[in-house]
C-alpha positions as a Markdown table, in Angstrom:
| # | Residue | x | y | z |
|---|---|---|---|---|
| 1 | Unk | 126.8 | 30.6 | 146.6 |
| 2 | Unk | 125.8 | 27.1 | 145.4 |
| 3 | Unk | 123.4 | 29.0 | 142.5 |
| 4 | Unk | 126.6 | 31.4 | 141.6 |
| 5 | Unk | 128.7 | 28.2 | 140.7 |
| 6 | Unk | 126.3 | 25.5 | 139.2 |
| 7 | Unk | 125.9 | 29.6 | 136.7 |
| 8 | Unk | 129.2 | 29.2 | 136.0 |
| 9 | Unk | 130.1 | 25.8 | 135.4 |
| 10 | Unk | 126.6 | 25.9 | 133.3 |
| 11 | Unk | 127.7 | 28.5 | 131.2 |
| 12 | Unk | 131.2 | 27.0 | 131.2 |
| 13 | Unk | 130.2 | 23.9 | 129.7 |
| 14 | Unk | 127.3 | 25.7 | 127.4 |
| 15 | Unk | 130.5 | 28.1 | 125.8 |
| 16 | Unk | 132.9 | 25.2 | 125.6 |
| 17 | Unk | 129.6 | 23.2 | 123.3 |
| 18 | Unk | 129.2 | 26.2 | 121.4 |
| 19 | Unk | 133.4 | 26.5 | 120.5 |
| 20 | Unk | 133.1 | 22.8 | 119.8 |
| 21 | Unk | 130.6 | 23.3 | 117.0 |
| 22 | Unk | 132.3 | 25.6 | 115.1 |
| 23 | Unk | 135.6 | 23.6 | 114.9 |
| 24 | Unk | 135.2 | 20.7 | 112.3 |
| 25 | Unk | 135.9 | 17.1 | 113.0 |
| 26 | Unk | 138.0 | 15.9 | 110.1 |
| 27 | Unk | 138.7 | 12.1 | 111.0 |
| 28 | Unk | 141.3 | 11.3 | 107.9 |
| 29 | Unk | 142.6 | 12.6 | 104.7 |
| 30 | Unk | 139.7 | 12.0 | 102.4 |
| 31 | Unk | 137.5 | 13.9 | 105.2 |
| 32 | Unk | 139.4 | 17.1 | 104.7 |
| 33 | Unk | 139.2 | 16.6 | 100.8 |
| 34 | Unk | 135.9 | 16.3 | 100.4 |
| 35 | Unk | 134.8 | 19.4 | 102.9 |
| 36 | Unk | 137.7 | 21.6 | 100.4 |
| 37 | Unk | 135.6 | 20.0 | 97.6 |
| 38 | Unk | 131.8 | 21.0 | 98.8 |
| 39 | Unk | 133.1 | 23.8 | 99.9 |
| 40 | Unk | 134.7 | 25.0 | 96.6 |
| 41 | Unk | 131.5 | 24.7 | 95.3 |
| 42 | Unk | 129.6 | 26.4 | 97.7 |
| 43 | Unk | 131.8 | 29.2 | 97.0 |
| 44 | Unk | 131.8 | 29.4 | 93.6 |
| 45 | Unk | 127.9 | 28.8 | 93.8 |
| 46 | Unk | 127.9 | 31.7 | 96.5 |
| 47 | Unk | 130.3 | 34.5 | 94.5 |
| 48 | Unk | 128.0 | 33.2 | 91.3 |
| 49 | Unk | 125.2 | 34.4 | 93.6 |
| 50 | Unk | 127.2 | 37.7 | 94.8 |
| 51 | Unk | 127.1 | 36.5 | 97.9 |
| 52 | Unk | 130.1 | 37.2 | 99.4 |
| 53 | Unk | 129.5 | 36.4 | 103.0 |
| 54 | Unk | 128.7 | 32.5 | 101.9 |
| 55 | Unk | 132.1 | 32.7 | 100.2 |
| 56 | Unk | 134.1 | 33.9 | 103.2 |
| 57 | Unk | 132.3 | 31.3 | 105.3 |
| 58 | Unk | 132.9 | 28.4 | 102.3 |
| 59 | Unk | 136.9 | 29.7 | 102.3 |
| 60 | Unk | 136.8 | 29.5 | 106.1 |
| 61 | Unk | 136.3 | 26.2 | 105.8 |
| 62 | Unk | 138.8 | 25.5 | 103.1 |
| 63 | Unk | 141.6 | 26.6 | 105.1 |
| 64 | Unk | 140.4 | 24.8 | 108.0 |
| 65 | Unk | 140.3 | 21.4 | 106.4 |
| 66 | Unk | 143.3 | 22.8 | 104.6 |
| 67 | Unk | 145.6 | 23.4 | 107.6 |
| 68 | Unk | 144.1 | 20.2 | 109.3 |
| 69 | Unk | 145.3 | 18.5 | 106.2 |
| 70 | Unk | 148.9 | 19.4 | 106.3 |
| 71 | Unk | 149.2 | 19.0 | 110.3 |
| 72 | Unk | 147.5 | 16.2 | 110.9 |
| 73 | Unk | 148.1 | 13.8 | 107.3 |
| 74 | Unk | 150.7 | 14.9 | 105.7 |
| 75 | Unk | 152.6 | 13.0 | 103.5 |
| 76 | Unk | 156.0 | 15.0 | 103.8 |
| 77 | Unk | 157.5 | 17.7 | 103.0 |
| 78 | Unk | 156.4 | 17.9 | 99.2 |
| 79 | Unk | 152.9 | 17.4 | 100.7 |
| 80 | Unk | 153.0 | 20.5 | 102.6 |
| 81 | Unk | 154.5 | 22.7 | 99.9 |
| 82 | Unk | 151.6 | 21.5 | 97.4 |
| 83 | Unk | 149.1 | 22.5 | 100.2 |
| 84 | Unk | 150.7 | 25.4 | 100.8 |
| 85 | Unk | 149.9 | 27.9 | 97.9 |
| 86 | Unk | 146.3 | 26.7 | 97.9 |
| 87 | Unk | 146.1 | 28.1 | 101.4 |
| 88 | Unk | 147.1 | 31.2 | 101.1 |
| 89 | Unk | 145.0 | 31.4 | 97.6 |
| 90 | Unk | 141.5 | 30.7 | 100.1 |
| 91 | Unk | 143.1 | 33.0 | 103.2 |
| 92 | Unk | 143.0 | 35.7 | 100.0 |
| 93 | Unk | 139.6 | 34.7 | 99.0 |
| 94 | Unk | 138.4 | 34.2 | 102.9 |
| 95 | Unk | 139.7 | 38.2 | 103.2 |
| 96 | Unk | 138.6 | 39.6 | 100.1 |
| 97 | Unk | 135.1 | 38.0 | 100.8 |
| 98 | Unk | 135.1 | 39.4 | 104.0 |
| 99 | Unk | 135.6 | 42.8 | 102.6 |
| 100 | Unk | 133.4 | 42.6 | 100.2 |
| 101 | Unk | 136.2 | 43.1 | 97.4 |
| 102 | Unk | 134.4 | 41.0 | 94.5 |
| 103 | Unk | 137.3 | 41.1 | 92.0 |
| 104 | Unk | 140.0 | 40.0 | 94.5 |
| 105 | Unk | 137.7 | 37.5 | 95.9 |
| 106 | Unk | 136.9 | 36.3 | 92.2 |
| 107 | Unk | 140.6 | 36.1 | 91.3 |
| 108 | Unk | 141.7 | 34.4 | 94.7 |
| 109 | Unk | 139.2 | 31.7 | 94.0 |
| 110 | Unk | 140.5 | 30.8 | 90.2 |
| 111 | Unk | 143.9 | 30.8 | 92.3 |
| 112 | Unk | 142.8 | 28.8 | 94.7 |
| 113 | Unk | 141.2 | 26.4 | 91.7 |
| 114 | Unk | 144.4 | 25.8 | 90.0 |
| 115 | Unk | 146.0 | 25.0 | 93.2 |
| 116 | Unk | 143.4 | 22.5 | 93.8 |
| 117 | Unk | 145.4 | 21.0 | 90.2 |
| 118 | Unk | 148.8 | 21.3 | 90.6 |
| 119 | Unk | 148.6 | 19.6 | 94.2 |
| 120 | Unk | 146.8 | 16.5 | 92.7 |
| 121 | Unk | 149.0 | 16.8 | 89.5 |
| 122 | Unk | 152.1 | 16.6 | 92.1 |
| 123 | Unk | 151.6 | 14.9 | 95.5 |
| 124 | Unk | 148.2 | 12.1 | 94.5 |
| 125 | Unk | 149.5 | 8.5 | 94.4 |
């Protein structure tokens, strides 16, 4: 009985380590802006490449940091509408990616590019 639960909480402990990884730590605003950054350019080195599994992974991230972004440092309610269309431009490229749709991926990430723009022409101070 004792080796059936020391299993458990082993593997307990093991899956909650392995969750843990895959979640990024983004510890202030800049942290999430410069993991949308690198990962912009992973992308767009990736879909260069025709590599479209490196882009869904690079456009994962994006909304990650994204969503993290806008929940956790926001700067109002402009703030969040500026993040918002960039979003759902890198869920489009995270999806096209992922089905291996080039063009869609290709146009989701010029999208996603000018939102990158019109957020810092808006809501940077």
């Amino acid at each position: 009985m004792r080796k059936i639960v020391l299993i458990v909480i082993v593997l307990a402990v093991a899956g909650t380590m392995a969750w843990a990884q895959d979640e990024p730590k983004f510890d202030s605003l800049k942290d999430c802006m410069m993991c949308i950054k690198m990962n912009k350019e992973k992308a767009a080195q990736a879909m260069e490449a025709g590599d479209l599994q490196k882009v869904a992974d690079a456009a994962g991230m994006m909304k990650k940091a994204t969503m993290c972004m806008s929940k956790n440092y926001s700067k109002g309610e402009d703030f969040d509408k500026c993040c918002q269309p960039f979003c759902e431009a890198v869920e489009k490229l995270e999806k096209a990616a992922k089905e291996g749709d080039k063009q869609a991926a290709m146009m989701a990430m010029e999208t996603a590019s000018k939102g990158c723009m019109g957020c810092h022409e808006k809501c940077r101070k």
